[in-house]
SEKOL-380815 format. One record per residue (C-alpha): x, y, z; residue number from 1. Coordinates in steps of 0.2 Angstrom, whole numbers. Each point is the difference from the previous one (the first is absolute). Last residue first. Example, Ala and Ser with C-alpha at 12.3 -4.5 7.8 and 13.67 -1.06 7.14 Angstrom:
BEGIN
<r X="68" Y="-5" Z="36" seq="2"/>
<r X="-6" Y="-17" Z="3" seq="1"/>
***
This chain:
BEGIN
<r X="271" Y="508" Z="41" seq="348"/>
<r X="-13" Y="2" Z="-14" seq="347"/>
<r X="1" Y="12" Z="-13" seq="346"/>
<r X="-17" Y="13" Z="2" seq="345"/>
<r X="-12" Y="-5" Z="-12" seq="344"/>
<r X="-5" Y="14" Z="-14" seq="343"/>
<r X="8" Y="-10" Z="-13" seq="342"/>
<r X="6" Y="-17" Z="3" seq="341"/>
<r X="14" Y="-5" Z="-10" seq="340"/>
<r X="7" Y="17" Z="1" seq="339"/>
<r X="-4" Y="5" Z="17" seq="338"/>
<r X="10" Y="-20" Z="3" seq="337"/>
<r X="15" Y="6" Z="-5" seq="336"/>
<r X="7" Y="-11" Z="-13" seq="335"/>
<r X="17" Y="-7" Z="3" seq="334"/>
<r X="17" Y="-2" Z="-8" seq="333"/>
<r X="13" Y="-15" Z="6" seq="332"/>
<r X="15" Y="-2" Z="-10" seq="331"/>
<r X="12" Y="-12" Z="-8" seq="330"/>
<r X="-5" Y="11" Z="-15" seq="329"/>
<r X="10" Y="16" Z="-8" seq="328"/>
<r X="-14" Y="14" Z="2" seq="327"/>
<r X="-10" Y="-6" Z="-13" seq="326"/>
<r X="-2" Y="-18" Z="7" seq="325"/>
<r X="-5" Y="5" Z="16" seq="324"/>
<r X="-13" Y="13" Z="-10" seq="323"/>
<r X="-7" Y="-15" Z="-9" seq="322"/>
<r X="-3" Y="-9" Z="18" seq="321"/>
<r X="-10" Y="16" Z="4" seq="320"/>
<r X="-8" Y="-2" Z="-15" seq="319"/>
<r X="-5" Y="-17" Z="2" seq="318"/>
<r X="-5" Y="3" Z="16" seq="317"/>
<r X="-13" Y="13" Z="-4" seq="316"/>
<r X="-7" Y="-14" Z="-14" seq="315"/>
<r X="-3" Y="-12" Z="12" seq="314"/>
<r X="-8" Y="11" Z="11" seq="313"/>
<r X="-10" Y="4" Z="-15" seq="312"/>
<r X="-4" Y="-19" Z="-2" seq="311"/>
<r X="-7" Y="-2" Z="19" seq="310"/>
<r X="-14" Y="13" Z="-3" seq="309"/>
<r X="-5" Y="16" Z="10" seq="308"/>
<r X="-17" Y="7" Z="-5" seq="307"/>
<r X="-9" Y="-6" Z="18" seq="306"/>
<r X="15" Y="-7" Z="12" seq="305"/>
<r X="17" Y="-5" Z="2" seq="304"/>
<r X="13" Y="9" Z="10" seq="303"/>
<r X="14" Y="3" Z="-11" seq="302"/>
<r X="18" Y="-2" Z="-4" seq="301"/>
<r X="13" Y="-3" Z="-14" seq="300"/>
<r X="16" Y="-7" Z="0" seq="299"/>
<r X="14" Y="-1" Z="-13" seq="298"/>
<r X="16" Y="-13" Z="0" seq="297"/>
<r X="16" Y="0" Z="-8" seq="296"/>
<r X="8" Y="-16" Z="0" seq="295"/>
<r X="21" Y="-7" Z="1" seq="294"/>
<r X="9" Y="-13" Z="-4" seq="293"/>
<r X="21" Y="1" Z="2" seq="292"/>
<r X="12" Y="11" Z="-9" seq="291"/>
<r X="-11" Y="15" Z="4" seq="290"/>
<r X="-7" Y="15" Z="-10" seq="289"/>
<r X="4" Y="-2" Z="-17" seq="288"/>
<r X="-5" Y="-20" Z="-1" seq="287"/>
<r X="8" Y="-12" Z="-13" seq="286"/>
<r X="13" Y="-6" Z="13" seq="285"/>
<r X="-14" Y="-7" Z="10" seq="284"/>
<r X="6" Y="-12" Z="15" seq="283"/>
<r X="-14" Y="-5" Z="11" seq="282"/>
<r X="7" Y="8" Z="19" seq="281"/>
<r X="-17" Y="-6" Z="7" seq="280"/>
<r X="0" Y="14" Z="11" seq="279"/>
<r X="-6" Y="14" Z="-14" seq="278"/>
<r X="-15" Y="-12" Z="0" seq="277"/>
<r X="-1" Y="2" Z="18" seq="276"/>
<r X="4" Y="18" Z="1" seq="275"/>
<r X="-15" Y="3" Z="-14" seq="274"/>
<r X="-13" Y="-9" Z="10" seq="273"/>
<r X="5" Y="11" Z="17" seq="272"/>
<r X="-2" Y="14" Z="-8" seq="271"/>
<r X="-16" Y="-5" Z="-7" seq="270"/>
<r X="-6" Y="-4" Z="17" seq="269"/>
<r X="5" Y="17" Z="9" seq="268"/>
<r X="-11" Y="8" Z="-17" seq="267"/>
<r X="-14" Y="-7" Z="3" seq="266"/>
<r X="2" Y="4" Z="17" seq="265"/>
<r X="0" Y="20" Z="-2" seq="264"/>
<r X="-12" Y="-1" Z="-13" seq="263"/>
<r X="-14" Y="-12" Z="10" seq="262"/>
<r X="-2" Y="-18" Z="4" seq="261"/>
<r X="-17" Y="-10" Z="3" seq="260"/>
<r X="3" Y="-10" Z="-13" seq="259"/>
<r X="17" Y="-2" Z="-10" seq="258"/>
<r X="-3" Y="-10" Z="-16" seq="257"/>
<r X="18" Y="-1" Z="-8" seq="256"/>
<r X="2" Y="0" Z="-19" seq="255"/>
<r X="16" Y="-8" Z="-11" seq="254"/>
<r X="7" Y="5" Z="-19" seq="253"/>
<r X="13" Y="-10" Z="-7" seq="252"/>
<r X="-13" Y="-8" Z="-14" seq="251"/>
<r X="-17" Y="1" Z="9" seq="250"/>
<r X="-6" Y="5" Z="16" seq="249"/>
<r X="7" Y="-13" Z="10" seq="248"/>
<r X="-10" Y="-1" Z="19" seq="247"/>
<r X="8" Y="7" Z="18" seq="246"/>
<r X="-16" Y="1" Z="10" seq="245"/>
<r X="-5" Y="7" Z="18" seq="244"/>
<r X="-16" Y="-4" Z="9" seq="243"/>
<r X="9" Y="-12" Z="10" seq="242"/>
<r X="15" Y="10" Z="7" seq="241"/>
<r X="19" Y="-8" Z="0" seq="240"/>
<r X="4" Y="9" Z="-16" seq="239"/>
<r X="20" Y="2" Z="-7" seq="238"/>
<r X="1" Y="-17" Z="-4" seq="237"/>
<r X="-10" Y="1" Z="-16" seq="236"/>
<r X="11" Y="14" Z="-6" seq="235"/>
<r X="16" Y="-10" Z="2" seq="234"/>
<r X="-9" Y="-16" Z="-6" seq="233"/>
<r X="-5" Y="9" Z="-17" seq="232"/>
<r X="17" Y="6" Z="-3" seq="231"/>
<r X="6" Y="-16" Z="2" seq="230"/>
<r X="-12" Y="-9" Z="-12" seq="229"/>
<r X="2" Y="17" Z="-12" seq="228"/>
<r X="20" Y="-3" Z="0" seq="227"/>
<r X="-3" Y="-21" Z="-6" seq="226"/>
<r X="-10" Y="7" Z="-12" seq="225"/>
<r X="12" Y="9" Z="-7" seq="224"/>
<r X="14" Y="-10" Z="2" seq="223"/>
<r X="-10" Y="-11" Z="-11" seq="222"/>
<r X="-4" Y="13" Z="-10" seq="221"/>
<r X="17" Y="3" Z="-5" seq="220"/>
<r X="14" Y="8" Z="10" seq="219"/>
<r X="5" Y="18" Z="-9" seq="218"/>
<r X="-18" Y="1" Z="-12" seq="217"/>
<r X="-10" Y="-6" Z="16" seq="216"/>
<r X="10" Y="12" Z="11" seq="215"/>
<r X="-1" Y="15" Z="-13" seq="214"/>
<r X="-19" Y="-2" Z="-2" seq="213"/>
<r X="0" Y="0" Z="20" seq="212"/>
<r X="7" Y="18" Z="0" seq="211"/>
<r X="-9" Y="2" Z="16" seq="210"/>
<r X="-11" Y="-12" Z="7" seq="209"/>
<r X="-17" Y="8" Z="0" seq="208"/>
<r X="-11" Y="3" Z="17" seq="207"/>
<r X="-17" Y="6" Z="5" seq="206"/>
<r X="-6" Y="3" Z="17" seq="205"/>
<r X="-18" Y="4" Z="5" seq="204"/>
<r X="-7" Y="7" Z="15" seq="203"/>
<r X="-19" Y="1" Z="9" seq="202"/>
<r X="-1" Y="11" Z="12" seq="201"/>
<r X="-17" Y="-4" Z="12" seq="200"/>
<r X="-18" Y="5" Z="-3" seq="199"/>
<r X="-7" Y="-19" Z="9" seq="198"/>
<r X="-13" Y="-3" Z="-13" seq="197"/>
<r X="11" Y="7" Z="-14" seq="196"/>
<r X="16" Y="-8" Z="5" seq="195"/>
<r X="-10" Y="-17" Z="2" seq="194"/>
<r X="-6" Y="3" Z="-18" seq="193"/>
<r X="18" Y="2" Z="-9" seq="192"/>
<r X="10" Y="-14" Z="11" seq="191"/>
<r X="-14" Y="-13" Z="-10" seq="190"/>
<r X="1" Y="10" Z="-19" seq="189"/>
<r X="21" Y="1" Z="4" seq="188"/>
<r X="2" Y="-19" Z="8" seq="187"/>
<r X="-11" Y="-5" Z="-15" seq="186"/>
<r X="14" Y="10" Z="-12" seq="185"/>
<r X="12" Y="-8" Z="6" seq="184"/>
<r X="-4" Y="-16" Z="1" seq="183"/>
<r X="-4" Y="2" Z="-20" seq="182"/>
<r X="15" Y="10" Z="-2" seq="181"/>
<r X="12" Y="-15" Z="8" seq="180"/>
<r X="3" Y="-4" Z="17" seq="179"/>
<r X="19" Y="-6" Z="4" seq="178"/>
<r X="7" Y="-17" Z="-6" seq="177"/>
<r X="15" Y="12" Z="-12" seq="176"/>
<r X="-5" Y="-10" Z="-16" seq="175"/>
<r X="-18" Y="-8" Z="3" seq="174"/>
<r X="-7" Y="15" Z="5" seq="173"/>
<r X="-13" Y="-6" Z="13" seq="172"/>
<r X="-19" Y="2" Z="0" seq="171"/>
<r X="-2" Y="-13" Z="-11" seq="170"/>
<r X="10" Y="-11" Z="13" seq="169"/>
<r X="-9" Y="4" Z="15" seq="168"/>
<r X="-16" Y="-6" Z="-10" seq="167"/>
<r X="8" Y="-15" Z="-7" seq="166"/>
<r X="4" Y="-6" Z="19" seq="165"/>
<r X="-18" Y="7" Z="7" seq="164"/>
<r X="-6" Y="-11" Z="-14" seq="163"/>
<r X="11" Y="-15" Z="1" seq="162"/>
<r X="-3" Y="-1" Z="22" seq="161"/>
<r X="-19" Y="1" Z="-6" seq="160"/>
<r X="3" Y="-15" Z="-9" seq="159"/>
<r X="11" Y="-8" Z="12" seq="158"/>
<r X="-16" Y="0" Z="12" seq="157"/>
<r X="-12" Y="-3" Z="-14" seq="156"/>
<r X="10" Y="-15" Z="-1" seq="155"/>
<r X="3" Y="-5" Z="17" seq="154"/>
<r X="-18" Y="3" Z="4" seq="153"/>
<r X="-4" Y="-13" Z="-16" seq="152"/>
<r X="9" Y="-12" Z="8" seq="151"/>
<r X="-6" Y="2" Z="18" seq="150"/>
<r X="-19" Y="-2" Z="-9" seq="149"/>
<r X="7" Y="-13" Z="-11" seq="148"/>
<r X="5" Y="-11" Z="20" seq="147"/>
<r X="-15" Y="4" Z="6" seq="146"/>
<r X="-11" Y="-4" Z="-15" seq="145"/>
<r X="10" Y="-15" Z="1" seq="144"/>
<r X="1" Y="-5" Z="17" seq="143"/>
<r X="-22" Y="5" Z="0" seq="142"/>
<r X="0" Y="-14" Z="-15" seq="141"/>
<r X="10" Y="-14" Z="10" seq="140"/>
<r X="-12" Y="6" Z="14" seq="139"/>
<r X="-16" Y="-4" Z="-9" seq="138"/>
<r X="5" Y="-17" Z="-8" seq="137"/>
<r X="6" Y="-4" Z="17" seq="136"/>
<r X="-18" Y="5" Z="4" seq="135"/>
<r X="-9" Y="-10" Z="-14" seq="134"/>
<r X="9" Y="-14" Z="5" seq="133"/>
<r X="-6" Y="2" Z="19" seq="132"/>
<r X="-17" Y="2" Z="-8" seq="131"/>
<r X="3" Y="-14" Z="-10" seq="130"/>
<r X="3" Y="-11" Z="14" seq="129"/>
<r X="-12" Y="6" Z="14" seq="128"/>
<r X="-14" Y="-3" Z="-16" seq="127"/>
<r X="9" Y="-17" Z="-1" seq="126"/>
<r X="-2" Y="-1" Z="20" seq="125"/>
<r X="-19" Y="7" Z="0" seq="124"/>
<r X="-5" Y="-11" Z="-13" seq="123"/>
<r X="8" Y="-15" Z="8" seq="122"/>
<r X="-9" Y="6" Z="18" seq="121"/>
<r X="-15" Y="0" Z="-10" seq="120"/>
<r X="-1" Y="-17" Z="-6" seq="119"/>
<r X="3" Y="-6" Z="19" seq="118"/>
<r X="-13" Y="12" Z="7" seq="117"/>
<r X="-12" Y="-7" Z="-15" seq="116"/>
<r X="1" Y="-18" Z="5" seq="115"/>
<r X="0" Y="3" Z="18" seq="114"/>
<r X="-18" Y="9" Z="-6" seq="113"/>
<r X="-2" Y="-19" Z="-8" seq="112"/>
<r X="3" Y="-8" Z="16" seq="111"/>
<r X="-9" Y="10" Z="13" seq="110"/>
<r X="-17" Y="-1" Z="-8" seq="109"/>
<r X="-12" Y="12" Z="3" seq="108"/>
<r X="8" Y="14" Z="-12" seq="107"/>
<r X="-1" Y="-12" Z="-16" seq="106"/>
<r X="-18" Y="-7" Z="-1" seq="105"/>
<r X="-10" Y="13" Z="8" seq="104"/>
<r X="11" Y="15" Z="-2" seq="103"/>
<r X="4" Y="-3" Z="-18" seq="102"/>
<r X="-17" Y="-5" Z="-5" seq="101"/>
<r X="-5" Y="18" Z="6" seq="100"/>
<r X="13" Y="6" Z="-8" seq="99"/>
<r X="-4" Y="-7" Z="-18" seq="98"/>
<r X="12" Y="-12" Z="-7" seq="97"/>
<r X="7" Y="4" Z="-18" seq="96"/>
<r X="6" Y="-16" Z="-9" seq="95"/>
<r X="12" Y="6" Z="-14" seq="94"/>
<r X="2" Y="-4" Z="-18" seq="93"/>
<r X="12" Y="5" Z="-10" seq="92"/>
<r X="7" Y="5" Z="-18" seq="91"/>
<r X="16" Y="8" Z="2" seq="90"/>
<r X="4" Y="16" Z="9" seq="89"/>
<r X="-13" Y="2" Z="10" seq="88"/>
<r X="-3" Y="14" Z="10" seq="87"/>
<r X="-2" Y="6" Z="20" seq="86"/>
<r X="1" Y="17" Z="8" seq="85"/>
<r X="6" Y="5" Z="15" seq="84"/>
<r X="-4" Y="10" Z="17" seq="83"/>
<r X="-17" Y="-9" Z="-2" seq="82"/>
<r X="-14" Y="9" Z="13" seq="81"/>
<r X="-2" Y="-6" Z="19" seq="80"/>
<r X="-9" Y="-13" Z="8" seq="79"/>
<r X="15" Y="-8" Z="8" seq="78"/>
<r X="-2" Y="-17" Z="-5" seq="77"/>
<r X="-7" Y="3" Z="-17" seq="76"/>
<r X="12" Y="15" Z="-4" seq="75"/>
<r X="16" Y="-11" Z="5" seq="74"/>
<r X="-8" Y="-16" Z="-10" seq="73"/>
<r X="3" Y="10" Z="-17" seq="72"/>
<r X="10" Y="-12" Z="-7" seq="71"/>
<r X="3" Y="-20" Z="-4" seq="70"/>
<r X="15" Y="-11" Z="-6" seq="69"/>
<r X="-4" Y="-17" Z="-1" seq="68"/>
<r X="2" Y="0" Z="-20" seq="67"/>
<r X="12" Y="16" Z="-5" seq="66"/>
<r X="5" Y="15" Z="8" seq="65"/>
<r X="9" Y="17" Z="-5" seq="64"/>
<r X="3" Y="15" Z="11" seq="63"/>
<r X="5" Y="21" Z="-1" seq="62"/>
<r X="-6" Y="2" Z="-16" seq="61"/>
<r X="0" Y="22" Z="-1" seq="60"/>
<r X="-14" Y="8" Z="-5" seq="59"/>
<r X="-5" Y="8" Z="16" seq="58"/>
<r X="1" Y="-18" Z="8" seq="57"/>
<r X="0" Y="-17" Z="-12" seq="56"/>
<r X="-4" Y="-17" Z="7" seq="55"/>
<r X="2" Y="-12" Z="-14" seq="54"/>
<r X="-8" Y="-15" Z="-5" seq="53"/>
<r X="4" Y="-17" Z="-9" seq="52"/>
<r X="-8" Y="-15" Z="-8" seq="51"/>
<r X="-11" Y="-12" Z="12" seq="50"/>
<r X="-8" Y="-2" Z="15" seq="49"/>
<r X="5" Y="16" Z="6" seq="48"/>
<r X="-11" Y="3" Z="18" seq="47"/>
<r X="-8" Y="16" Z="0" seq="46"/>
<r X="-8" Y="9" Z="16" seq="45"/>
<r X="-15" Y="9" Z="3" seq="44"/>
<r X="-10" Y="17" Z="7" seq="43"/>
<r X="16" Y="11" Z="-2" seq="42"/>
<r X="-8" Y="14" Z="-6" seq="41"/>
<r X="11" Y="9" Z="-14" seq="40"/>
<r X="14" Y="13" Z="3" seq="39"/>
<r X="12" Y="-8" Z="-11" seq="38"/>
<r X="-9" Y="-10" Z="-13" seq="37"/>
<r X="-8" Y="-18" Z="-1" seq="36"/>
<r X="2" Y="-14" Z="-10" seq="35"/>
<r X="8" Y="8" Z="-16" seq="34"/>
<r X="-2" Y="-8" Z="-17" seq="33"/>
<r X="18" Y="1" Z="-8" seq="32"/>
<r X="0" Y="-16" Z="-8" seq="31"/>
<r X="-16" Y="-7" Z="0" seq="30"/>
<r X="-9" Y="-4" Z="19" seq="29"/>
<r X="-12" Y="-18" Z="3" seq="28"/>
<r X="-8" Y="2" Z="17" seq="27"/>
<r X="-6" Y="-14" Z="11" seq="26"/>
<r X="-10" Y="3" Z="13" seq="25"/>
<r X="-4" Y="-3" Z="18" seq="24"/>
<r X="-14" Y="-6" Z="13" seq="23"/>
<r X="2" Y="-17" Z="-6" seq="22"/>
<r X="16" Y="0" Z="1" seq="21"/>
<r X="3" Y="6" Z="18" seq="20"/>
<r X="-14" Y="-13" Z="5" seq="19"/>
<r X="11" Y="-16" Z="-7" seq="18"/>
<r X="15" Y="9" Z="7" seq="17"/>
<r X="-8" Y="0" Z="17" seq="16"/>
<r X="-4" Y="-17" Z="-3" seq="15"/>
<r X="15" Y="-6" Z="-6" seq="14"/>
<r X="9" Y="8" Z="15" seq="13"/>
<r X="11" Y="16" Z="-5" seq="12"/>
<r X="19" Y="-5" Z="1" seq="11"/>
<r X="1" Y="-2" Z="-20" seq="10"/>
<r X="-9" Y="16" Z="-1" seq="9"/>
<r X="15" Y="10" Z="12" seq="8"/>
<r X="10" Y="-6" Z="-13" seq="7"/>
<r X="-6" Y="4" Z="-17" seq="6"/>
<r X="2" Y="-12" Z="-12" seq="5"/>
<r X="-17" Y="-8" Z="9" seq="4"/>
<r X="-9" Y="9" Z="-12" seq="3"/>
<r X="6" Y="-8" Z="-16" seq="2"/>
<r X="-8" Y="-17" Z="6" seq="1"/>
***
């Protein structure tokens, strides 16, 4: 008899098996005919007499059985809705048990509710399995997610280490290693609008290496730049204050950013720039003013504000440092402040 394929049938008595078949049925399922659905009333249970069923869960398979297997007695003994649902997968046939025969024939008997307990105890210990597995599974996937996660930190970390790397290094002048224009002129626009808010002196210093046409064509370019590279370290190593900037202005020619200074020490600080070039002792036989390397330097000062604009600061300095060069170089020549700042008394 296909029914006592199931255990806990096979210890039923014959005649509470004779009783329990009477008051059942038999029901012939196609492929992919469904039993019952999550959420349904869990008024029977089904025994698989033959083919094969699955119990599926929010769309997912999560169990298979064949003949002897049988669902849905959870919902019949506790009264409650399906939590699963149930559908064949082959042709089948299953013997569905009402609850009321349930409870008469199956419940009131010790052996066949042992029966069950047993059955169940295997589910619950393969279910224990997989979900053990599942959780291996689980934490092998957490390791790697954890372990891409640290990855992926390292490499936006290195990234962001390369960016602020290339971006020091395009705002450096690749021959001499000081700021080029473009730092330059980001320190001016950035120096320029604190001045403004604050009404403090703000000074520039621009240099030229003297007779350096003369040097390049004496010594060759790569002496020549080999000169600049020095020169550039001496002016660079002349400021110790963080606003202040030493940046290549082009060719031979260097500017200095000098916030929050006025005329008198603009001028101090230019001073003190061409001495340290003139220190260097850089030989320069083609020079008419010294035997060794030597700058002329123009300053300009102002105190930013409404109308005044960093470029014609610029252009005062250049002109001072065109009157340096006038009056025999290796010099320092300043712009009064009344000039670069008409109407505003010069600062201290």
């Amino acid at each position: 008899m296909l029914a006592r394929q199931a255990e806990f049938l096979r210890a039923l008595p014959e005649e509470a098996l004779r009783l329990l078949l009477a008051a059942s049925r038999v029901v012939s399922l196609a492929p992919g005919q469904a039993i019952f659905e999550d959420g349904d009333r869990g008024d029977s249970m089904f025994v698989v007499l033959t083919g094969e069923l699955a119990v599926h869960k929010r769309g997912r398979q999560i169990a298979v059985g064949g003949p002897g297997e049988y669902f849905g007695e959870m919902a019949v003994i506790e009264g409650r809705r399906r939590s699963a649902g149930l559908r064949a997968l082959t042709a089948s046939t299953v013997l569905e048990i009402p609850g009321d025969t349930f409870r008469t024939q199956v419940a009131a008997n010790p052996a066949p509710l042992l029966a069950m307990l047993k059955t169940m105890a295997g589910r619950s210990r393969n279910d224990l399995g997989a979900l053990a597995a599942s959780n291996e599974q689980l934490q092998q996937y957490a390791s790697a997610v954890e372990h891409a996660n640290r990855d992926l930190t390292e490499a936006r970390r290195q990234l962001e280490d390369q960016n602020v790397q290339l971006e020091r290094l395009s705002t450096l002048d690749t021959l001499t290693g000081i700021p080029n224009r473009r730092r330059f002129d980001e320190s001016l626009a950035h120096e320029w609008r604190r001045g403004s808010r604050e009404s403090s002196p703000f000074s520039i210093a621009l240099c030229d290496i003297d007779f350096f046409k003369g040097y390049n064509d004496t010594y060759g370019h790569q002496a020549g730049d080999e000169c600049l590279a020095r020169v550039a370290r001496a002016l660079a190593d002349t400021f110790r204050r963080p606003g202040d900037l030493v940046a290549r202005y082009g060719g031979e020619e260097f500017v200095a950013v000098l916030p929050a200074t006025g005329e008198k020490g603009a001028a101090a600080l230019a001073e003190r720039m061409r001495e340290r070039v003139e220190s260097l002792r850089i030989p320069h036989c083609s020079s008419a003013v010294s035997p060794s390397v030597t700058i002329s330097i123009g300053t300009a000062t102002t105190v930013p504000g409404p109308g005044t604009k960093p470029e014609e600061l610029i252009q005062l300095a250049d002109a001072a440092l065109y009157r340096a060069k006038r009056k025999g170089r290796n010099r320092v020549e300043v712009t009064p402040a009344a000039a670069s700042n008409p109407g505003t008394p010069a600062p201290s």
